[in-house]
N, C-alpha and C positions, 0 to 999 in steps of 0.2 A: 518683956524683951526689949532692948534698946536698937536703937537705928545705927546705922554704919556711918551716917552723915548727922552732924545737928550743924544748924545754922548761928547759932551761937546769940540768941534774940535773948537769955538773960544778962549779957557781957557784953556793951558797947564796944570792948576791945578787942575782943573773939570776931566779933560781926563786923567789924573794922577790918579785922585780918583777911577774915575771910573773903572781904568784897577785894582786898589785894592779890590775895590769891586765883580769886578768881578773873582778875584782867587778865592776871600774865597764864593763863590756858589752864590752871590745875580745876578739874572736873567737882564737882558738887559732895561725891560721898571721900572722894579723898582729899577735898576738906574739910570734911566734918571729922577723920578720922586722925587729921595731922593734928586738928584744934583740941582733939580730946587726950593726944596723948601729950601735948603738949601742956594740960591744963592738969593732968597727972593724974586723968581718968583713965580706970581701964576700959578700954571699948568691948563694947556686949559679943558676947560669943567667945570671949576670951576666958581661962582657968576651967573651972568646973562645971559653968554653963554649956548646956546643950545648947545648938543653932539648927534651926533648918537647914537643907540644902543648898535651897537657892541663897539665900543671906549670906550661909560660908563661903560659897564661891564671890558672890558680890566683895565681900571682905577682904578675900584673898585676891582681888583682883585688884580694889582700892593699895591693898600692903604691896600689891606689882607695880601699880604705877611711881609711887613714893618714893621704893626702891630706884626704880630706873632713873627718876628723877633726879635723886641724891638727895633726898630729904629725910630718909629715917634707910637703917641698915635692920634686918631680922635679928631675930632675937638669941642670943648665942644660947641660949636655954631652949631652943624647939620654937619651931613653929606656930604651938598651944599659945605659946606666950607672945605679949603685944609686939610689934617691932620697937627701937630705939630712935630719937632724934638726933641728928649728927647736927655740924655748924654749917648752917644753908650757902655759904658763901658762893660755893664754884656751883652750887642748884639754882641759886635765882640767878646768875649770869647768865646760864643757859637759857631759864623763864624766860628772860628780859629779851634775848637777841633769839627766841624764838617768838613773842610777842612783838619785837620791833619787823620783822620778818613778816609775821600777817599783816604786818600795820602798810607797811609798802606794799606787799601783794594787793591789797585790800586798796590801795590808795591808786596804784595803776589800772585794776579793775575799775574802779567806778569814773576815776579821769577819760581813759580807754570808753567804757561805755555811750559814756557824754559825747565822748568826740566823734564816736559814730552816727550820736545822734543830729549833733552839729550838721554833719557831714550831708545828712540826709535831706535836711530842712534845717538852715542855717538862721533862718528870720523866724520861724517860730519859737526858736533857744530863745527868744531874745537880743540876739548877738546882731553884730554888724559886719556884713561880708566884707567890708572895704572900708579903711581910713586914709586920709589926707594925712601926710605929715611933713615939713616943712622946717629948712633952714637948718641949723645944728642937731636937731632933731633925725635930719635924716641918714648925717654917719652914726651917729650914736645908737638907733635903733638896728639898720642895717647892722651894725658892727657887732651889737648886742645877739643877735640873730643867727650870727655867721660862728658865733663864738662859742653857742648849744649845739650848731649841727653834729648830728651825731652819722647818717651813713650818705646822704648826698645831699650835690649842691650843685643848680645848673644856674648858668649864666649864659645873657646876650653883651659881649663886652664893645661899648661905641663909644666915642669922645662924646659931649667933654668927660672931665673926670675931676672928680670932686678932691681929691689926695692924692700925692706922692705915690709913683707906680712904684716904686720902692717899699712904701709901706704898704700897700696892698698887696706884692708878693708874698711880703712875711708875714702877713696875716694866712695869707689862704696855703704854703707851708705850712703853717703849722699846723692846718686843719690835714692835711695830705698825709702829716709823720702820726696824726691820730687816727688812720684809717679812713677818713669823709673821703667819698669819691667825689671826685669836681671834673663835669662836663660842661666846657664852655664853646661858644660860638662869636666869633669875632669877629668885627668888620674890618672891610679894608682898612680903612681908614685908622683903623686901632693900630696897625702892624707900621703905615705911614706916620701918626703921632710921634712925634722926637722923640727919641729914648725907651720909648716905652716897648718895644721888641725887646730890646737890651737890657732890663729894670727892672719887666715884669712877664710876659709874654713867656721868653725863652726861659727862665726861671722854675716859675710853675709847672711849665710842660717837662724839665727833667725832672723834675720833684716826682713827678704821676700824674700833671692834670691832661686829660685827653679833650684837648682843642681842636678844632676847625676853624676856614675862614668863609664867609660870605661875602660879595663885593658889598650889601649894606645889610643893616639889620633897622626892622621896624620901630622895635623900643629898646631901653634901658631894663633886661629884667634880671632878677635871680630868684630861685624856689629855692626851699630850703626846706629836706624832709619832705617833701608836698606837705607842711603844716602851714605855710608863711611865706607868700610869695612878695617880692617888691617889686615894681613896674613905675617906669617913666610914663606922664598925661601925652608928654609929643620931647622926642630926643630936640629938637632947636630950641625950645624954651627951659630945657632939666640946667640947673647951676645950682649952686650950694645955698640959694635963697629961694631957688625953688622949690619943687614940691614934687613926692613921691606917693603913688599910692600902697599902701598894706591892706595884700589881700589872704585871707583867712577861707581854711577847705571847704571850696562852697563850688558850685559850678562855674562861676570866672577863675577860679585856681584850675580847676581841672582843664577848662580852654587855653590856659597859660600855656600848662604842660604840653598839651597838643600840638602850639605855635612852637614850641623851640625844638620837641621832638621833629616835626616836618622841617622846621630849618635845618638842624642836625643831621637829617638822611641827603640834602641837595648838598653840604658845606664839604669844601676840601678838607683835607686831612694836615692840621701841621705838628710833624713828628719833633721829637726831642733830638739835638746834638750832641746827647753823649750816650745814647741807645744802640744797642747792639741791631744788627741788619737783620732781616727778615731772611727765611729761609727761600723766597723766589729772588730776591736780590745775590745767591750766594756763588753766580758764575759772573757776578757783573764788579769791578772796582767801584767800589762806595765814596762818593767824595767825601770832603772834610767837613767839618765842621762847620768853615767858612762859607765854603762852597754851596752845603746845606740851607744856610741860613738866607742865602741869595738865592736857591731857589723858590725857598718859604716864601720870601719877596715877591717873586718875581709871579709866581701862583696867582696871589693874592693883589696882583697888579699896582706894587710900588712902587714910582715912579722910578728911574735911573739916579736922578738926584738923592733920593729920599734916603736910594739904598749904601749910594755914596758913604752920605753922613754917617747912615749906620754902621759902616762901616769901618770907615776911616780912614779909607783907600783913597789915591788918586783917580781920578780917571782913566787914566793910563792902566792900572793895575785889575781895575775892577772888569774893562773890556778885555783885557788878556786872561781873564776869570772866564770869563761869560763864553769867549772861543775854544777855550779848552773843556770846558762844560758841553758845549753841543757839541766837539767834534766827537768828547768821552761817548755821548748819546748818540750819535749818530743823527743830531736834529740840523736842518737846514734852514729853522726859522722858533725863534720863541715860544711860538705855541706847539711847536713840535716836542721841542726842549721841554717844557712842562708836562705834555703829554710822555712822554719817555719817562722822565722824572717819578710822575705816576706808577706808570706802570715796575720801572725796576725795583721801586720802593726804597727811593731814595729820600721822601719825603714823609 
């Protein structure tokens, strides 16, 4: 009686086939079954031959798979008789992108594993929880960075700043139109930087990025993914010949998270100017745009001058702003006017 599968060990070429067939997923007896009728052997149990049970079913289960496959169609003469081989073309495309399919699964599994292991004990991987990197190195990394994020990205945003707030908006757009949520926290002083309200700030936050302000912030950071955190040594020494450090998922990443998270819960809120009003705001006249953006200011305590500029206003114009704002509120002093602000959801 013959076997349902040979391996094809007298035919270099057969056992060549075979070892192909069998990468891209096709099982053991139906390829011994493809290589026999390909070789123009009848396979055993076939014509006049009796078969056992369990072997005919084994056979007819090999002829199942082949079938589904698109590698051989039954035999228009009955069942008795062997199946036929068709042209594998549209069979090994399937093969191939159901083999390139475990090869991913397979490739995220064991990445994924590692990185839990990382995770767990990051100096026993071998690995280095934290690098120095320095000088052009460090937009080109960052940038590198920002450019994989796939669902979030937090930032502490402080002066100085290494590039054009112009180019930096359109970078982190274009992470926002690809879904990455971007939570950032910004200092005063980022809101009082020339132009940079106007260039980048207000930008990003119509885009979707959901900002706050703190009067300062401790460092320079951004996580990305919690895979890959960047972090400033000390914000007065960071410049573009300075240095940053990359930190990788170890316990300092996780502490990272925590600092921006607790800054995040203390930080005011600065809303977008072309957002629709909140429903507690819906019995109160909403200012404008301009309006808005001087309050954003004025929250985040920048100076009258600062807000001038941003402006573009007179002084004349900007205090005849600011009187018809409190009287809108009802505030009788600035920090009234902000407290209001707050609360109508104007901000």
């Amino acid at each position: 009686m013959g076997q349902v599968a040979h391996d094809g060990a007298d035919d270099p070429h057969s056992a060549e086939l075979a070892g192909h067939l069998a990468a891209l997923g096709v099982d053991r007896e139906a390829v011994g079954l493809y290589l026999d009728l390909l070789s123009g052997i009848e396979p055993a149990g076939t014509g006049a031959e009796r078969e056992p049970a369990v072997y005919s079913v084994r056979r007819a289960e090999a002829v199942g798979r082949l079938v589904e496959l698109g590698l051989v169609v039954e035999n228009p003469e009955g069942p008795a008789r062997p199946p036929l081989p068709v042209p594998p073309g549209a069979a090994l495309d399937l093969l191939s992108r159901r083999a390139t399919l475990r090869l991913e699964e397979a490739t995220a599994a064991i990445a994924g594993a590692y990185e839990r292991y990382r995770r767990r004990d990051p100096a026993a991987s071998g690995g280095v929880v934290a690098e120095e990197v320095t000088g052009d190195d460090i937009e080109r990394r960052l940038g590198e960075a920002l450019g994989s994020a796939r669902k979030e990205v937090l930032r502490f945003d402080t002066p100085p700043y290494f590039w054009s707030s112009a180019r930096g908006a359109d970078s982190e757009i274009a992470m926002l139109q690809r879904g990455v949520q971007v939570r950032a926290v910004y200092a005063r002083a980022s809101l009082a930087h020339p132009g940079h309200l106007t260039t980048n700030i207000q930008p990003c936050v119509d885009a979707g990025e959901q900002a706050r302000v703190l009067p300062e912030l401790p460092v320079k950071l951004t996580i990305i993914d919690d895979r890959v955190g960047f972090v400033s040594l000390s914000i007065a020494d960071v410049d573009i010949s300075g240095s940053l450090l990359v930190v990788r998922p170890s316990g300092l990443l996780t502490a990272l998270r925590a600092l921006f998270e607790a800054c995040w819960e203390r930080a005011l809120p600065i809303q977008s100017v072309t957002g629709s009003a909140p429903a507690s705001a819906a019995l109160s006249v909403r200012p404008g745009p301009t309006e808005r953006r001087i309050l954003a200011m004025l929250v985040a305590g920048v100076p009258d001058s600062q807000i001038i500029r941003e402006l573009g206003v007179s002084r004349r114009t900007f205090f005849r702003r600011m009187e018809l704002l409190m009287a809108q509120a009802g505030a009788a002093s600035r920090f009234q006017l902000a407290l209001q602000a707050q609360r109508r959801g104007w901000l």
